[in-house]
C-alpha positions in Angstrom: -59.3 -19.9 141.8 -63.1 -20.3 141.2 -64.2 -23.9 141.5 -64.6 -25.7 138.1 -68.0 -27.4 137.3 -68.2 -31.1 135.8 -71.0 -32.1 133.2 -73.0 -33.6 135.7 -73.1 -30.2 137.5 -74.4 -28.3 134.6 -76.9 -30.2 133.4 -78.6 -30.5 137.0 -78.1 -26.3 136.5 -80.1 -26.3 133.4 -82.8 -29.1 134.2 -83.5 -26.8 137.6 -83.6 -23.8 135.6 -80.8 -22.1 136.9 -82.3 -21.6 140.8 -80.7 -23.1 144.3 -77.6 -24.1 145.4 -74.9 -25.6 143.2 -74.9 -29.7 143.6 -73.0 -31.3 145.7 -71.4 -34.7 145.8 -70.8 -37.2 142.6 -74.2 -38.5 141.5 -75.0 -42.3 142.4 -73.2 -44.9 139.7 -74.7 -48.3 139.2 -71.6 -50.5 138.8 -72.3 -53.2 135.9 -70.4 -56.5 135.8 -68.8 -57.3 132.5 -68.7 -60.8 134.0 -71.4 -63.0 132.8 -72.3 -65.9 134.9 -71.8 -69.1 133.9 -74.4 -70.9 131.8 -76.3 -73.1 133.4 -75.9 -77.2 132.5 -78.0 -79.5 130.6 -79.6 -81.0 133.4 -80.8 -77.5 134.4 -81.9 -76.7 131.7 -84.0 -79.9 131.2 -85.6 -79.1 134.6 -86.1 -75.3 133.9 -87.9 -76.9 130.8 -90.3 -79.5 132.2 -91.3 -77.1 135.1 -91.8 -74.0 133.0 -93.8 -75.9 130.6 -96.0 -77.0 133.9 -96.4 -73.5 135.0 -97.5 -72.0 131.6 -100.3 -74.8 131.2 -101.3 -73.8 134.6 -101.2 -70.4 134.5 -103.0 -70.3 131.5 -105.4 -71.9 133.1 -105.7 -69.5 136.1 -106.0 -66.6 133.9 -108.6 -67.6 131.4 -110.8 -68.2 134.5 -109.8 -64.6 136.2 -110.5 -63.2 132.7 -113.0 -64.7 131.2 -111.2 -65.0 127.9 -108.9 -67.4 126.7 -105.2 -66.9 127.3 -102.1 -68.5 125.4 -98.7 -68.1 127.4 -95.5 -69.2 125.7 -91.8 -68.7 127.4 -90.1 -66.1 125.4 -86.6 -66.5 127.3 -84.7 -68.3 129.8 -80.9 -66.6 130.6 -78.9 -66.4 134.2 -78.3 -63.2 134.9 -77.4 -60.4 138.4 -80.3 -59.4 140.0 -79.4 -55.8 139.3 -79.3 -56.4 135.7 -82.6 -58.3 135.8 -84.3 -55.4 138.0 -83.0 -52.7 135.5 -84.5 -54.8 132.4 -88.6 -54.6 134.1 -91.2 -51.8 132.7 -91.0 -48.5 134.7 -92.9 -48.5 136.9 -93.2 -52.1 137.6 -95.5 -54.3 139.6 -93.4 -56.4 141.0 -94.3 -59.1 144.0 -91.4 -60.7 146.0 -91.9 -64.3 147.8 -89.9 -66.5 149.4 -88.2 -69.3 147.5 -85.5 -71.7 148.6 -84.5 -73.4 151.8 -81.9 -70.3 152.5 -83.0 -67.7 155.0 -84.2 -64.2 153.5 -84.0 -66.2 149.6 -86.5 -64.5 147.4 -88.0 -64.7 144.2 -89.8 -62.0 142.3 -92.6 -61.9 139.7 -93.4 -59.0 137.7 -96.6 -58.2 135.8 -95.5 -54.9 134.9 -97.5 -51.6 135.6 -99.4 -51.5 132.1 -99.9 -55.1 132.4 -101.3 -55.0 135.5 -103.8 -51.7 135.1 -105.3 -54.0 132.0 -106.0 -57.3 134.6 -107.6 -55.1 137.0 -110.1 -53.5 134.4 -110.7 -56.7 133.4 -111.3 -58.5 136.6 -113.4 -55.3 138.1 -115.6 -56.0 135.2 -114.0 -53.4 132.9 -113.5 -54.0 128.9 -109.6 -54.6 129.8 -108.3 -52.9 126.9 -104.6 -51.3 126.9 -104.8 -48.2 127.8 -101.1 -46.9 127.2 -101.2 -46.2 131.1 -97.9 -46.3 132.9 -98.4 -45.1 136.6 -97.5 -46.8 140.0 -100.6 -49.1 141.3 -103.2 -47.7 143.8 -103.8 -49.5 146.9 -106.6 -51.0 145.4 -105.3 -51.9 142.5 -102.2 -53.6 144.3 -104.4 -55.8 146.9 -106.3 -57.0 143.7 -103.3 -58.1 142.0 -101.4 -59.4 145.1 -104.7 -61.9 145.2 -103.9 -62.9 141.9 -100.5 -63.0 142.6 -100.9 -65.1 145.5 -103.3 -67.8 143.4 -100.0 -67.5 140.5 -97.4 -68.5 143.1 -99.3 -71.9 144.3 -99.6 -72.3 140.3 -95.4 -71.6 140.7 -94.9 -74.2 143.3 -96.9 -77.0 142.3 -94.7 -76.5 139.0 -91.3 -76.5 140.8 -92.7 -78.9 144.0 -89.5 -81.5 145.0 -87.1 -79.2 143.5 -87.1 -75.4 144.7 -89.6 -75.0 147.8 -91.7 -71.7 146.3 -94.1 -70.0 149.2 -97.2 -68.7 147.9 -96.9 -65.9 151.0 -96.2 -62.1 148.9 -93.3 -60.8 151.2 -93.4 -56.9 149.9 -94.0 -55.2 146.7 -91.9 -52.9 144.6 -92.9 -50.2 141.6 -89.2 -49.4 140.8 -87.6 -53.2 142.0 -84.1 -51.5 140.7 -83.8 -49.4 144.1 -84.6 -52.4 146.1 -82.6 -53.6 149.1 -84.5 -56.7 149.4 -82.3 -58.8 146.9 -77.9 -58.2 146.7 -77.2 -57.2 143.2 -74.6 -59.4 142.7 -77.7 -62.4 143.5 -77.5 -64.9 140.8 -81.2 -64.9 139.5 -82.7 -67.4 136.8 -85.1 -65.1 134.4 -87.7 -66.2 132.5 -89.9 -64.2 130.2 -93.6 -65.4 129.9 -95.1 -63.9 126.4 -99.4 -63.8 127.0 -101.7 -63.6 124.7 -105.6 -62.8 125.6 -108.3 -61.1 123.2 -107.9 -57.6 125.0 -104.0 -57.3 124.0 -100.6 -59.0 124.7 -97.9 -58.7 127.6 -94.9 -60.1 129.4 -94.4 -61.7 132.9 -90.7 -61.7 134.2 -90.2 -64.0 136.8 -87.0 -64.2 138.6 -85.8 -67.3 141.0 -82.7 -67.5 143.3 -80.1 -69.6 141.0 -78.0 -71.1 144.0 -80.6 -72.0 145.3 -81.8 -74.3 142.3 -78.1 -74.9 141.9 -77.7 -76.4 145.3 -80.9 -78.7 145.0 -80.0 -80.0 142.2 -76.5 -81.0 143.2 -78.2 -82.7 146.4 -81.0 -84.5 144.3 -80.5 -88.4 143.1 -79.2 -89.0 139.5 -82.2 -89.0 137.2 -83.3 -93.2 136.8 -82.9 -92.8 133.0 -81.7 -90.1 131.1 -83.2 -91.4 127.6 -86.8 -90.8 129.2 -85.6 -86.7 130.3 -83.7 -86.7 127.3 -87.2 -87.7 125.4 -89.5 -84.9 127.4 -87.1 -82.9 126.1 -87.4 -83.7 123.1 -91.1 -83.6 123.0 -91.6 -80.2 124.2 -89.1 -78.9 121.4 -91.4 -80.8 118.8 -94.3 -79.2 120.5 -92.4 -75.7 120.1 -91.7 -76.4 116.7 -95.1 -77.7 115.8 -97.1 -74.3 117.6 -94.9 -72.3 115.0 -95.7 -74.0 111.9 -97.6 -72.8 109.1 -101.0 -74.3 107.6 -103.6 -73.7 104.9 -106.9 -72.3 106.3 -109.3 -72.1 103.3 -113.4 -71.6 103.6 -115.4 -72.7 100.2 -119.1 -72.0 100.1 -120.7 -75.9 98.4 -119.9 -76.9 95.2 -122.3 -75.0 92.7 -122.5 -77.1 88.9 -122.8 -74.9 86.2 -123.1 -75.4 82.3 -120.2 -74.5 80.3 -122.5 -71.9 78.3 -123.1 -70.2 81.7 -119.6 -69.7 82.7 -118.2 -68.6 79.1 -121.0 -65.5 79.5 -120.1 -64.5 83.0 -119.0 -61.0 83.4 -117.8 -58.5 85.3 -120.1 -57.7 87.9 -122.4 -60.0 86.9 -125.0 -61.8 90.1 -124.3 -66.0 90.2 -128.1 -67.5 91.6 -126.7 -70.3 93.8 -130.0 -71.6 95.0 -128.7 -71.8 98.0 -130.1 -70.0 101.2 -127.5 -67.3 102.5 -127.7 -69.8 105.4 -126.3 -72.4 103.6 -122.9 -73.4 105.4 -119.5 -72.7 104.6 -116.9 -75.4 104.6 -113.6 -75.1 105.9 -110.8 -76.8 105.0 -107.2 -77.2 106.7 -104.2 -78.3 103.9 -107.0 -79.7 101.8 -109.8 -81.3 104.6 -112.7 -81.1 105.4 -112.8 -80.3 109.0 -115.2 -77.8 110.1 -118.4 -75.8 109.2 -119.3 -72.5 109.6 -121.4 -69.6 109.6 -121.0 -66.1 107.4 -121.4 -63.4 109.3 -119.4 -60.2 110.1 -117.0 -59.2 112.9 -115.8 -55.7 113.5 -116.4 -54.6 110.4 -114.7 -57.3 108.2 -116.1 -60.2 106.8 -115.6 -63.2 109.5 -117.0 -66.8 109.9 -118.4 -68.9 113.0 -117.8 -72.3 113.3 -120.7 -74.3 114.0 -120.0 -77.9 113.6 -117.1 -80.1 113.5 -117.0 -82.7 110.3 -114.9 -85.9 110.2 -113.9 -87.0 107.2 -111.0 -89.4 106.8 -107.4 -88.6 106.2 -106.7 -88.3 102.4 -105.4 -92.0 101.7 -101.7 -91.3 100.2 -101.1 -92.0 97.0 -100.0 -95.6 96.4 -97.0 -96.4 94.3 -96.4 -99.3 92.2 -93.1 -100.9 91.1 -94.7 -101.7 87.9 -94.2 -99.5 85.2 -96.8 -97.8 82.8 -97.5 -98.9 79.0 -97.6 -95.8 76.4 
């Protein structure tokens, strides 16, 4: 009886065009654990808080120096998760740079810019524009010792953040494009992820930086009780009002001066029709956040669209609020 083909079979068959041998063997399976681990406490969370706010100020630093542009970084997420699931969650192909982290022997931690990400640092650092190019390749040789010197400069930025509490090296122990096929970390490693949203003029991006979770685990167990949990409790509390604060929305309005007009002059204005300010086009435009005066600016134009630059800053007062009186009025 002739031998019967599976799925798997045929379609390696039809992606090989019909040529060679028949395959042999069961193709490779990535076992996935339906078996979440267990969320971390509230004290871990307050730490992963305070030092991944650190870091982000930091880094943020470090980059708009590198770049010569300014960078915003926000954290995006914080979750626990296997090391196989985090490695199968990173940009293909990935630039991803393992260092050692803990007090265990052979504990690593890994920090990944992503290919894409990468390609657009190392334009910009050679001197380049540093525009996204849509490029998704492995990194030269070149390219990699460029961003392993960046990466090594992020790392003692990572353990000045994390210093008393997870001993970080700033030592790069190897370097991965596809971190899913590495042997480096065991995929059942508990890993703490957190996803680092940038921002520069040139484009956006995510880092994905993973740390060993016993390890954290076990330094936290061995650390002394907190002197006062109302003051963690409060640096908590002040970086969620930060969060919230960065997200809210405000009233960004620019007015050119006052211009006084008779009444006869603005019942006769038409459609069309040229206003003689008296002013000089130089004149400067005020601009005005939920109603003050705080700034004023230039007109001018910026790729293509109308656009302002601001060229002094104006202090005026708080409006006074509005005082109310227990007395009543008398129609």
């Amino acid at each position: 009886m002739a031998e019967r083909l599976n799925q798997v079979a045929i379609d390696r068959i039809f992606a090989s065009g019909g040529g060679g041998d028949l395959p042999v063997g069961e193709p490779a399976v990535q076992p996935y654990n339906f078996l979440r681990p267990p969320l971390p406490g509230k004290t871990v969370m307050r730490t992963v808080a305070d030092a991944g706010e650190t870091f982000v100020r930091n880094l943020a630093k470090l980059l708009s120096v590198q770049l010569r542009a300014p960078v915003e970084i926000e954290i995006e997420a914080t979750e626990i998760a296997y090391f196989s699931e985090f490695a199968h969650s990173l940009d293909a192909p990935a630039a991803a740079f393992f260092f050692p982290a803990g007090r265990g022997s052979g504990s690593l931690g890994v920090l990944d810019w992503s290919a894409e990400v990468a390609l657009v640092l190392v334009d910009r650092m050679l001197g380049g524009a540093g525009r996204p190019t849509g490029l998704r390749r492995p990194l030269t040789a070149i390219e990699r010792g460029v961003i392993a010197n960046l990466t090594s400069r992020t790392l003692e930025t990572l353990t000045g953040a994390w210093s008393g509490l997870l001993p970080i090296s700033s030592k790069i122990s190897g370097f991965e494009s596809t971190p899913a096929k590495s042997k480096r970390i065991r995929p059942e490693t508990r890993v703490l992820t957190i996803l680092f949203g940038w921002r520069t003029p040139y484009g956006t991006g995510t880092v994905s930086l993973g740390l060993p979770y016993a390890e954290l685990e076990a330094a936290l167990e061995s650390a002394p009780a907190e002197a006062s949990d109302a003051a963690a409790t409060e640096r908590v509390s002040r970086l969620l009002r930060s969060s919230r604060i960065k997200h809210s929305n405000l009233t960004l309005s620019a007015q050119l001066p006052p211009l006084r007009l008779p009444m006869r002059v603005v019942s006769g204005l038409r459609e069309g029709q040229i206003i003689d300010t008296g002013r000089s086009v130089d004149a400067p435009v005020h601009v005005h956040l939920n109603g003050r005066l705080l700034y004023e600016a230039g007109l001018g134009r910026s790729k293509g669209r109308l656009g302002l630059r601001i060229t002094r800053t104006v202090d005026t007062p708080n409006p006074d609020r509005s005082v109310h009186t227990k007395q009543g009025r008398v129609l």
